[in-house]
C-alpha positions in Angstrom: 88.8 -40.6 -5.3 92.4 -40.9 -4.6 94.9 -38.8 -7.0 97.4 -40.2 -9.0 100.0 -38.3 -9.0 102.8 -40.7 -8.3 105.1 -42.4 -10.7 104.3 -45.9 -10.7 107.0 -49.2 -11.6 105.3 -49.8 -14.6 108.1 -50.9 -17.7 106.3 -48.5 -20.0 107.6 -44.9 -21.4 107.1 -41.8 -23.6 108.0 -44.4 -26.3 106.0 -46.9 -26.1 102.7 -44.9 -24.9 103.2 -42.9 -28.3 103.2 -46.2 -30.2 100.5 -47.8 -28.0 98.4 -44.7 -29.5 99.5 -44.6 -32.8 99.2 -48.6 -33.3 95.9 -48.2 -31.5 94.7 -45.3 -34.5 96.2 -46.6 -37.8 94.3 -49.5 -39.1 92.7 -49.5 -42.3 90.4 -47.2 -42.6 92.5 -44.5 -43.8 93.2 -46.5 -47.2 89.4 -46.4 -47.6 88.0 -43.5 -45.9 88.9 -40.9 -47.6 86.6 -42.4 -50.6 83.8 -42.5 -48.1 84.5 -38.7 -47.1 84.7 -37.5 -51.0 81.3 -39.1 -51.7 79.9 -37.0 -49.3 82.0 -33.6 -49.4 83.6 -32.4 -53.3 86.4 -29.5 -52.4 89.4 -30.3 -51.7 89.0 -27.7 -49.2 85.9 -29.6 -46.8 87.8 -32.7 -47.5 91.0 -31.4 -46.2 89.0 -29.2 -43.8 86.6 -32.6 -42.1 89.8 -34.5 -41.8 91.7 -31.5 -39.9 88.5 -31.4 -37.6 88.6 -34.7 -37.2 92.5 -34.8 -36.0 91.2 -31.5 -33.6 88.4 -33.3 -32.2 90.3 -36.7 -31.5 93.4 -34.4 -29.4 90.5 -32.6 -27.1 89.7 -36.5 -26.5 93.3 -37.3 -26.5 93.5 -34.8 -23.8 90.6 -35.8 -21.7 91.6 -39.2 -21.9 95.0 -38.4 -20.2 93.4 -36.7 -17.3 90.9 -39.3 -16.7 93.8 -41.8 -17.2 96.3 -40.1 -14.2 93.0 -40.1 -12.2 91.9 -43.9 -12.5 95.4 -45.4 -13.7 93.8 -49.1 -13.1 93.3 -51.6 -15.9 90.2 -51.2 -18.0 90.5 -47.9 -19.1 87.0 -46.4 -20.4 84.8 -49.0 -18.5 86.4 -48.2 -15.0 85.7 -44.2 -15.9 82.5 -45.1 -16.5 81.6 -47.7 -13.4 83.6 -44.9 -10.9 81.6 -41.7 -12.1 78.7 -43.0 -13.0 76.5 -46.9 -11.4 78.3 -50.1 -12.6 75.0 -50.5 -15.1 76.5 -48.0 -17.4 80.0 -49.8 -17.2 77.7 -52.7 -17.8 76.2 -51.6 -20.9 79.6 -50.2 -22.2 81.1 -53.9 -22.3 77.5 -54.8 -23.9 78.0 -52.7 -26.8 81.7 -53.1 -26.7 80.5 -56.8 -27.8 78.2 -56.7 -29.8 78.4 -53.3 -31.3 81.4 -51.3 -31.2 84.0 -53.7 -31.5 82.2 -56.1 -33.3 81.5 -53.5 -35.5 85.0 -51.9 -36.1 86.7 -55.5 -36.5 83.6 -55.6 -38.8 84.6 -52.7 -41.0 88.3 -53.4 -41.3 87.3 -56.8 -42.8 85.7 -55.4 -45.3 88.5 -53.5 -46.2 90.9 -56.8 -46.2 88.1 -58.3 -48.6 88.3 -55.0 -51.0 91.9 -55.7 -51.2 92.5 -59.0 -51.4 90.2 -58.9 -54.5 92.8 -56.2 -56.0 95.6 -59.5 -55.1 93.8 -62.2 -56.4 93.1 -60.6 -59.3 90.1 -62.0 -61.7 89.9 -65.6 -59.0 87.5 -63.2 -56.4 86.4 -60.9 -58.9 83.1 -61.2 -58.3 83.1 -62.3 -54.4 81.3 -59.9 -52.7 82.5 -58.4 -49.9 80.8 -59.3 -47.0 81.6 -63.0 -48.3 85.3 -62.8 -48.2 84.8 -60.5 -44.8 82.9 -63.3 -43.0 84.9 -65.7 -44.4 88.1 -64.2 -42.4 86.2 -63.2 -39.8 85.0 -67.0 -38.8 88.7 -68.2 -39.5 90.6 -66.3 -37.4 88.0 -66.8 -34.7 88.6 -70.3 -34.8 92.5 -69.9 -34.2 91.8 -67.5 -31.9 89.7 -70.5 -29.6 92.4 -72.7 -30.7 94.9 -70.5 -28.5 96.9 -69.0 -31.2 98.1 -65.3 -31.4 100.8 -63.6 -33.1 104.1 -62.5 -31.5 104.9 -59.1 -30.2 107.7 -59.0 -33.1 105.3 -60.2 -36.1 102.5 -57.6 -34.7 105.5 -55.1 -34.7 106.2 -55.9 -38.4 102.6 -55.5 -39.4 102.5 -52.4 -37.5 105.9 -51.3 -39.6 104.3 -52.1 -42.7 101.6 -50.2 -42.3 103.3 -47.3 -41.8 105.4 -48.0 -44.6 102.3 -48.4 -46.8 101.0 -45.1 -45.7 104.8 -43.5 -46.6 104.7 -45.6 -50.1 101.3 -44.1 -50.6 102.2 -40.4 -50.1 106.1 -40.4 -51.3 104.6 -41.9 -54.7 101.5 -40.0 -55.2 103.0 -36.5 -54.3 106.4 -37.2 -56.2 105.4 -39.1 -59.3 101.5 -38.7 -59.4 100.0 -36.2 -61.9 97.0 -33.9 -61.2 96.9 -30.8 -59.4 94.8 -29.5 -56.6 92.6 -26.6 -57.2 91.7 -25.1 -54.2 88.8 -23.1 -55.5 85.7 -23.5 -55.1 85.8 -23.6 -52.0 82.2 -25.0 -51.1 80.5 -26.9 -53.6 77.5 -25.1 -52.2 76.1 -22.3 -50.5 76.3 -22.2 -46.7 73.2 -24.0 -45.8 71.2 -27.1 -43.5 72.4 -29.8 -46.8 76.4 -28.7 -46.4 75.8 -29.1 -43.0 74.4 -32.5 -43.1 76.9 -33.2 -45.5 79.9 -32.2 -43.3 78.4 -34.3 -40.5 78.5 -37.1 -43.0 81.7 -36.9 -44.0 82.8 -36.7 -40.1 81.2 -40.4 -38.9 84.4 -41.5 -41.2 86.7 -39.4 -40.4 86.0 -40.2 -37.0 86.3 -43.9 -37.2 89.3 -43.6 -38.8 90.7 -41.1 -35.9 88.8 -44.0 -33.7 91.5 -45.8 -31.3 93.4 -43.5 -29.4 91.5 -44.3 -26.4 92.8 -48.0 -26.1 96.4 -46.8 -24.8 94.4 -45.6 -21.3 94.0 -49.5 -20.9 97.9 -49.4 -19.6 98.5 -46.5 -17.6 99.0 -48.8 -14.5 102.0 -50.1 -16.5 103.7 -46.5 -17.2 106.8 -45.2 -15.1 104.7 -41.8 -14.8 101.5 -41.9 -16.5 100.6 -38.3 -15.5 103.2 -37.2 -17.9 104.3 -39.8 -20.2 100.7 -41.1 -21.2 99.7 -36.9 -21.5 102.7 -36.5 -23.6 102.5 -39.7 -25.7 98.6 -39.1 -26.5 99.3 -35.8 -27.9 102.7 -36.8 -30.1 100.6 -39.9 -31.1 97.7 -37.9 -32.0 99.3 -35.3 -33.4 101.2 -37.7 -35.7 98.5 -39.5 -37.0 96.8 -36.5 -38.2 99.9 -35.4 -39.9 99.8 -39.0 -41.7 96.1 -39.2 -42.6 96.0 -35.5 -44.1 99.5 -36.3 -46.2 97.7 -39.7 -47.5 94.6 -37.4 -48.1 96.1 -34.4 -50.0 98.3 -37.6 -52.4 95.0 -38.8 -53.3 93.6 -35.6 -54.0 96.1 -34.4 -55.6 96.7 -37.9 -58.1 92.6 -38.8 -58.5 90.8 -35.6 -57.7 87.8 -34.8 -55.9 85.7 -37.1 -58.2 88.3 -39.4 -58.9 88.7 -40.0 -55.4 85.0 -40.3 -54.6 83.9 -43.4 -57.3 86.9 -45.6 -56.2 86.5 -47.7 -53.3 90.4 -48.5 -52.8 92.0 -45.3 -53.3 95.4 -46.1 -52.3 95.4 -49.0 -55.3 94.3 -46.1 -57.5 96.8 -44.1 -56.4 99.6 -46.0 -57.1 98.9 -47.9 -60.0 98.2 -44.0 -61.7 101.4 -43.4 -60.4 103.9 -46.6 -60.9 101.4 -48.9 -62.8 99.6 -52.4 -61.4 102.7 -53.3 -59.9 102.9 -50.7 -57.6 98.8 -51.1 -57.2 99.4 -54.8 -56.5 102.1 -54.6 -54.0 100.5 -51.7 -51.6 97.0 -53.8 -51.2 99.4 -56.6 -50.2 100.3 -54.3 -47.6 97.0 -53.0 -46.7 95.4 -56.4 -46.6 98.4 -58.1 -44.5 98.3 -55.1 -41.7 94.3 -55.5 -42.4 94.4 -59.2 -41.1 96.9 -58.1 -38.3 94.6 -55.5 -36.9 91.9 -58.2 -37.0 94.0 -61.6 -35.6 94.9 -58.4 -32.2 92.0 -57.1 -32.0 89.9 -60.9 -32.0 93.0 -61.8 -29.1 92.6 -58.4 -27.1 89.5 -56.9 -26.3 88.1 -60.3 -25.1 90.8 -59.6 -22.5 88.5 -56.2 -21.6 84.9 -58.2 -21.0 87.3 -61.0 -18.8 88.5 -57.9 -16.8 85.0 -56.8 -16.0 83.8 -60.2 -15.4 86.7 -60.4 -12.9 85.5 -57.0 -11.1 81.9 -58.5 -11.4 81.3 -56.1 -14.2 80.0 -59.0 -16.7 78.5 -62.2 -17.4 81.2 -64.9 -15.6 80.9 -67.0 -18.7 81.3 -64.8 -21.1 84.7 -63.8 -19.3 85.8 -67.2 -18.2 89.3 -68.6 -19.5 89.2 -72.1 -21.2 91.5 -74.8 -19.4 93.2 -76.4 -22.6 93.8 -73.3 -24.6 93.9 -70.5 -21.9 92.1 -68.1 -24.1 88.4 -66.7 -23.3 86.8 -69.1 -26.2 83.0 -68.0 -25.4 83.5 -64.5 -25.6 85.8 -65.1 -28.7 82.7 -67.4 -30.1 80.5 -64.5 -29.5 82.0 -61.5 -30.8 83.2 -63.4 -34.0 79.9 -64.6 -34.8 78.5 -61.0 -34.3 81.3 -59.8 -36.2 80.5 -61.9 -39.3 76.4 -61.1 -38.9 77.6 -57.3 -39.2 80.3 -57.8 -41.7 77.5 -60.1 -44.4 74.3 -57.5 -43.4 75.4 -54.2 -44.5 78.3 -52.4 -47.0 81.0 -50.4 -45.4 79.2 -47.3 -45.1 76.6 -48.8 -43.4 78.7 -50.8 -40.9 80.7 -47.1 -40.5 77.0 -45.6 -38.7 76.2 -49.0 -37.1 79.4 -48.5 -35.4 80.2 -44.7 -34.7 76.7 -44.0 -33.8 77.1 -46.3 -30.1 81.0 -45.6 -30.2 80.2 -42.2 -29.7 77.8 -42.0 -27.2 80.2 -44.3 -24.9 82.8 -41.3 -25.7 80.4 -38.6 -24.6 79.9 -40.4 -21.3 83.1 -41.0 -20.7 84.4 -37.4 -21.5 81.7 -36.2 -19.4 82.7 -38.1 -16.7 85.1 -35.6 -15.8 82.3 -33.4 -14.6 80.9 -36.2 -12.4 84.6 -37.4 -10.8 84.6 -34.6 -7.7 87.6 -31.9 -7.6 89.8 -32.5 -9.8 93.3 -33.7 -8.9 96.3 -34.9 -10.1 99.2 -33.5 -11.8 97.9 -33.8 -15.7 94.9 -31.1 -16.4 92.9 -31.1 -19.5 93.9 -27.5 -21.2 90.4 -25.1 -21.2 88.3 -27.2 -18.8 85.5 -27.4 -18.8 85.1 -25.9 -21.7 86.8 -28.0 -24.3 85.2 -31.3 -22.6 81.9 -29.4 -23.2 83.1 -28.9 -26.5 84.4 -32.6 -27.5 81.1 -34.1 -25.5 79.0 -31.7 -28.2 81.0 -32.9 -31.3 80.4 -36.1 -30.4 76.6 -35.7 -30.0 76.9 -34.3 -33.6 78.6 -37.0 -34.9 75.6 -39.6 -33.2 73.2 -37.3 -34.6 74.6 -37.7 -38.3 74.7 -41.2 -38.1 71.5 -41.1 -37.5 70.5 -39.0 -40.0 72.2 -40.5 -42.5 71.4 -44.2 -42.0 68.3 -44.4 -39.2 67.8 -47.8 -40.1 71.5 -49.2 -38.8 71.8 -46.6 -36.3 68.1 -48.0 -34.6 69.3 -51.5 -34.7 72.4 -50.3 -33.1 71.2 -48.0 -30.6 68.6 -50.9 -30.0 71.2 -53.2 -29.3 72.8 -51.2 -26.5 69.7 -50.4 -24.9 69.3 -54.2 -24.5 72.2 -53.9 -22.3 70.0 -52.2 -19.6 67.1 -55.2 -18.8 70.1 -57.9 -19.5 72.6 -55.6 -16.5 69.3 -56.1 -14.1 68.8 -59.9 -15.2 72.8 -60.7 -14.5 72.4 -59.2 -11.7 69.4 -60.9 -10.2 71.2 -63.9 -11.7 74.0 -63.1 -9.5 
């Protein structure tokens, strides 16, 4: 394995990787996660404290990413970590999942979100829509614009990018300046020390860590960076390090304006937030926000990561057909097809918190590998080093084993059908390759 110490001619800076992370973090789990965390933790302290373990956990991956990135600075990112220190029937299974699990899954998750907003918009016309209705219902459209060729702009997914941020600093400007309420930092545990806080901590992390989910998706450029071992090292720790700053400012507003139980029995908290702050005006123009950078995460996310299972069908990593570009609208329409339609089946068979453990329990597990991978690579060169190897990879690889574990544990039936789904991947790697 060759180092990578070298600059390369890639247009790409400090800049840009920091954005690439921080676009790659902030969808739109934030505006609802921190619901999901309060139903399962009730101090301000563990819900503060999972989020701050959270942002920990996602800069020892931040920093394992950038070694692993400086090592193997080709496209593909986590898949080419995987195929190098491991047998192409893991990378293999990776873009399996990545298919029909963890993407699928995520873009799954953030349409419910859009659908829990857009019913705050439209006021008493989708009152009663469900969900998972309005979710598949978006879900199906954009894939068929997607076949049809279409994508946004680098300047309109900029804007949505900008407004998301803008919602986040709308959120916390409002509900720490004008919001009532008061945190009250004791009790600190709403129980003793015990196995059930435990469990419930490990709850509360599977969304915290989806929302934190993301960083790793700016590895899929370092061949484009002017000096990936320092720019994409830096970049992944600024980016980090600002997202956590953003999700615990948006987490200690809603705190502080609903309260612990406040905050736990509504499912849009940001909505809450501002309309017991500036009224339903204010309510009504952030779920604009939230929905419109909502449908922009989706509409890049449906364009993008078929791009990943093309690469891998390209390196002979995946089904040709599912990779293959059409003719008339030069986009990759089967794959498209695919993970749309098992985006939808996910999005109409389970409510957010389920999706949330059908997702994060394979997600995961694909981090673990790939973290560990660092132990399976040979000496270790290159200029970036991950700070207290092999200790802190140890470390993240463990937390992440926790975080599968409490999936499990807190919703074995999605989790199985998950984990099912990516064990599938092993007799169909042998069957494409026989096919081959």
């Amino acid at each position: 394995m060759s180092s990578v110490g070298a600059k390369s001619t890639g247009p790409l800076g400090l800049f840009d990787a920091t954005m690439i992370v921080m676009g790659g973090i902030v969808g739109s789990g934030i505006f609802v996660n921190p619901h999901v965390v309060a139903m399962h933790v009730h101090t301000p302290f563990l819900i503060l404290g999972v989020w701050t373990l959270g942002g920990f956990l996602a800069l020892l991956g931040a920093f394992i990413w950038a070694e692993l990135a400086t090592r193997l600075p080709g496209a593909g990112g986590q898949y080419l970590y995987l195929r190098e220190a491991y047998h192409p029937a893991v990378a293999f299974v990776y873009g399996w999942a990545l298919l029909l699990v963890t993407q699928t899954g995520g873009m799954a998750a953030v349409a419910v979100t859009f659908a829990r907003y857009f019913r705050e918009i439209s006021g008493g016309t989708w009152a009663n829509a469900p969900d998972s209705a309005i979710a598949a219902a978006v879900l199906l459209g954009l894939t068929v614009i997607n076949c049809l060729g279409a994508r946004a702009g680098s300047n309109v997914q900029s804007a949505l990018m900008l407004l998301k941020i803008g919602a986040i600093a709308a959120l916390v400007t409002v509900g720490l300046a004008l919001g009532g309420g008061k945190i009250h930092p004791l009790p600190l545990l709403e129980q003793p020390v015990s196995p059930s806080l435990a469990g419930a901590i490990g709850a509360a992390m599977v969304a915290v860590g989806f929302a934190y989910g993301g960083w790793q998706t700016s590895t899929f450029v370092a061949g484009e960076m002017r000096n990936p071992a320092r720019d994409l090292a830096r970049g992944l720790l600024l980016g980090v390090g600002g997202v956590v700053v953003l999700y615990l400012a948006v987490s200690f507003a809603c705190l502080k304006v609903l309260g612990p139980d406040g905050l736990a029995a509504t499912p849009t908290p940001a909505s809450a937030v501002m309309r017991a702050a500036v009224g339903d005006r204010g309510a009504w123009w952030i779920a604009v926000g939230i929905a419109v950078s909502a449908l922009g995460f989706l509409s890049q996310g449906m364009l993008t990561a078929p791009r990943v299972y093309n690469a891998m069908a390209r390196d002979g990593l995946f089904f040709e057909r599912v990779g293959r570009l059409s003719p008339r609208a030069g986009a990759p329409v089967t794959a498209i097809v695919l993970q749309g339609l098992a985006a939808t089946v996910i999005a109409w068979s389970g409510r957010y918190e389920q999706i949330l453990n059908f997702e994060v329990s394979v997600d995961f597990i694909a981090f673990a590998l790939t973290a560990a991978a660092l132990f399976f690579l040979g000496k270790r060169s290159g200029r970036f080093r991950t700070p207290g190897h092999p200790y802190t990879t140890a470390l993240f690889v463990a937390a992440c084993a926790g975080i599968v574990f409490s999936a499990v544990r807190t919703d074995p039936k999605n989790t199985a059908i998950a984990l099912g789904i990516m064990a599938a991947g092993v007799p169909a790697y042998w069957l494409w390759k026989r096919a081959r």
